[in-house]
Phi, psi and omega in degrees: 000335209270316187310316205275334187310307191319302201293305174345313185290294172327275195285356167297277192338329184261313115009295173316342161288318208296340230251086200250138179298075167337297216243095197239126171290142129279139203289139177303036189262165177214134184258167198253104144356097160078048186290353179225108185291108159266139168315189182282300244243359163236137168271129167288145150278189154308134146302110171255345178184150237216137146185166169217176173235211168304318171282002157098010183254134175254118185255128181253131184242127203218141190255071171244179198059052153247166213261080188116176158317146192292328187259144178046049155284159189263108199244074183192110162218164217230088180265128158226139167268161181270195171298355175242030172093008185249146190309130174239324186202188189237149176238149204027061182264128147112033142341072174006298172277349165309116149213344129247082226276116182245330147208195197191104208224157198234130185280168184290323184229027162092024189261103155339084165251135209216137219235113191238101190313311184302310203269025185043044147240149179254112194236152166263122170232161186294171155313299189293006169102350200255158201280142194240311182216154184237154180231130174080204189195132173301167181290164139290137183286344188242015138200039271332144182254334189189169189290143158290315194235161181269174192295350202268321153321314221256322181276349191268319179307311183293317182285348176279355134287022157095346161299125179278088161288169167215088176335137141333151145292158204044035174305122150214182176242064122267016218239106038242158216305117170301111189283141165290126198206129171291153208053010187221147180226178179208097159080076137309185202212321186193173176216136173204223200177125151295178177294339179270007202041045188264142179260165155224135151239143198263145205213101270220303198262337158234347140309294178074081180169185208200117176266129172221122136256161180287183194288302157338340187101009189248127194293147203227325196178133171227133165233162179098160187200179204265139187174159186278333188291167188302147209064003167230163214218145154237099180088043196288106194272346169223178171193159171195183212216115190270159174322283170325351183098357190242118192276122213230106165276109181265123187270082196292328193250008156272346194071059193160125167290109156282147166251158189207159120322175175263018169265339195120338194285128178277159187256287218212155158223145190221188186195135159299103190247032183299128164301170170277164164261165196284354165274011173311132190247122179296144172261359172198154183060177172291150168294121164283125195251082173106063174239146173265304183225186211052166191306350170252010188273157213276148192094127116222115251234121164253325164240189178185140175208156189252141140285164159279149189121175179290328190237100165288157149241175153267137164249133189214142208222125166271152176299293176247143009254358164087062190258142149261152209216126158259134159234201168271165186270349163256018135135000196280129184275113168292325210172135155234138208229147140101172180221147141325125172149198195252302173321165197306170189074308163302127166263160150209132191048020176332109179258335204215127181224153166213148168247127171278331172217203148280331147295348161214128186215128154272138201237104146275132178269137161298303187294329198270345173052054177193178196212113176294152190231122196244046332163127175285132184290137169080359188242132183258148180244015174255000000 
């Protein structure tokens, strides 16, 4: 009995991507124009991160300022506007850790964390802006810390230059197999935070695992590694921390949001299944077609974001078809908003989301280099 229960759990788990809502209501949204007053003399890049805070001010971490050679060039800047969109200031400019901006997540006390992919750092700021705990460590500008590119880059480069190579075994570009090391992440992803003021973070295109330090600033525990089965991760690209505590890791190249405890223990997994619609237009390259899993396949969670309060949802946003999709926190999709394209309403790519509510949610984009306001038709959120 105990064998046949197992296999039963196995196969709901596995079953479940397969299993797609037909009939998903569209959320009632609308975008606001021009929700933000830029100076003359600054530009959004991609949008890498979205967030806001108590007082209604919205922070852009935009891979704008750049910097350097079109390849590995440094791409990372950190803007807030107030509650009616208008600009006050640029933060931490000329920033150690600026080199790639990847997100901007906001605290219980109004503390700035802004999670920078290139230089593998998480860093904490004060409100006024200034650095409180920096997490991971930068490359030395005077030597490689680890090969710039992985072997499977580096043997496809060569041989199409005409060089005779012979690829490792497992070429991929994890290869070689990433050591896990406390304190250091490679291309982190997000931030998020419990009732206890314990940080988590998803560490996130090549580790493939979710890092916690405790409230004091100190790393404590990290699990997962790369793979499909529970607790393990491809890509974990967001994270958020529900009333109860429970850390809902969107594992983007698995197609599917994990839940976990704060020890790491897995609970539940769910997944976004929504058809496409049959006018889908791809916003760069071919429309990808009939994928279940990896990051462009539809559902496949690139942001995420929780409200605040006691009864939460999830907003959770995809590369294709370029959706913002609300669910529940046990996995049921509530609403789906928005299309692939350029115009207002429209995505490409979402990389970033933050809710202040359920009635207002922000959307950063990568292809579109801007950040959408998002508002419930008849409701004002000011």
């Amino acid at each position: 009995m105990r064998r046949l229960c197992l296999s039963l759990l196995v196969l709901v788990v596995v079953a479940a991507p397969i299993l797609a809502q037909s009939t998903v209501p569209q959320l009632p949204f609308e975008s606001v124009p021009d929700p933000l007053t830029m100076p003359d003399d600054v530009h959004f890049g991609e949008i890498g991160g979205v967030a806001v805070n108590s007082k209604g001010h919205v922070f852009v971490f935009s891979r704008g300022n750049s910097s350097g050679p079109a390849y590995m060039a440094t791409a990372a800047q950190l803007l807030e506007f107030d509650a009616n969109g208008r600009f006050i200031r640029e933060i931490g400019k000329n920033l150690y850790a600026w080199s790639y901006a990847h997100a901007v997540r906001i605290d219980q006390d109004d503390n700035i964390w802004v999670v920078d992919k290139g230089s593998d750092m998480i860093l904490k700021l004060n409100p006024q802006g200034r650095v409180v705990w920096v997490f991971g460590r930068k490359g030395e500008a005077s030597h490689y810390q680890m090969p710039p590119d992985t072997a499977v880059t580096l043997t496809g480069l060569l041989s199409r230059a005409g060089v005779a190579v012979t690829p490792p075994p497992n070429n991929n570009p994890r290869n070689p197999v990433p050591q896990h090391r406390d304190g250091y992440f490679n291309q982190p992803t997000d931030v998020a935070w419990d009732s206890q003021g314990n940080s988590y973070f998803s560490d996130g295109y090549i580790n493939s695992r979710v890092a916690k330090a405790n409230a004091r600033g100190e790393w404590v525990a990290s699990w997962g590694s790369l793979g499909s089965g529970p607790g393990q991760f491809d890509t974990p690209h967001g994270i958020a921390v529900g009333p109860r505590d429970e850390v809902f890791v969107a594992d983007r190249g698995n197609r599917r949001i994990q839940v976990f405890d704060t020890s790491g223990k897995f609970i539940r997994q769910f997944t976004i299944d929504v058809p496409v619609p049959s006018d889908f237009k791809s916003p760069i390259g071919p429309a990808p077609t009939n994928l279940t899993t990896g990051s462009i396949a539809p559902g496949a969670p690139d942001a995420l974001c929780m409200t605040p309060g006691p009864n939460p949802v999830l907003f959770v946003g995809d590369l294709y078809p370029s959706r913002v999709y609300k669910v529940s926190l046990d996995g049921k999709v509530l609403g789906v908003y928005g299309r692939g394209g350029k115009n207002l309403g429209e995505f490409a790519w979402i990389h970033a989301i933050a809710c202040p509510s359920e009635d207002e949610i922000w959307v950063g984009e990568l292809l579109n280099w801007r950040v959408q306001k998002l508002v419930t038709k008849g409701r004002s959120t000011r």
